[in-house]
N, C-alpha and C positions, 0 to 999 in steps of 0.2 A: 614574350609570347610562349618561349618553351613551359616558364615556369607555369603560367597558366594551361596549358595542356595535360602536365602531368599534377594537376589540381595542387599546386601551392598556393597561399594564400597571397593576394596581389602585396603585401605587406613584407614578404618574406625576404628577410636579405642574404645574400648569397656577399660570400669573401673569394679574393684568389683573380686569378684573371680569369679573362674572357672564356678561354681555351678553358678553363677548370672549374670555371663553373658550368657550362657546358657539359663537359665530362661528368659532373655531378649529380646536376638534371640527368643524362643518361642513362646512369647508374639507379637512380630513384625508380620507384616500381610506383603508377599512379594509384592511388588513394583508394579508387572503387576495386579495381582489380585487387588490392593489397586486403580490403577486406572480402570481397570473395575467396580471396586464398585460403585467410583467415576462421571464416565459418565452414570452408569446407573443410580443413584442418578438424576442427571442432567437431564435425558429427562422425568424423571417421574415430576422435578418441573417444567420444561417448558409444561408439559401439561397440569397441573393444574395452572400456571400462565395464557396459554390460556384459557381453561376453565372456570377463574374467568373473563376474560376482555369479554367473548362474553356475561355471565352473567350480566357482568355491562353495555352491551351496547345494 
C-alpha cells in the first residue's frame, strides 16, 4: 500500500527488510510532487538564462 501511495509501480521490488524498505518508501519523494518540483526548478532557470542573455546584449 505504501508503495502505491507514493506512486511506484505495483511491479516494483523493494530489497532489505521490512523496517528498510519502509525507510525507503519514506525517504522517496512521490512522483507528481517530484515533477512539480522539477518544472518549477525549470522556469526559475529559464529566467535567469534570460535575464543573463539580455545582460550580455
Amino acid at each position: 500500500e505504501l508503495k502505491k501511495i507514493m506512486g511506484f509501480p505495483e511491479d516494483y521490488v523493494l530489497i532489505g527488510t521490512q523496517a528498510d524498505q519502509k525507510k525507503f518508501i519514506g525517504n522517496a519523494v512521490e512522483v507528481t510532487q517530484a515533477r512539480k518540483n522539477t518544472e518549477a526548478l525549470c522556469k526559475v532557470l529559464k529566467k535567469l538564462r534570460l535575464k543573463k542573455l539580455k545582460e550580455i546584449a
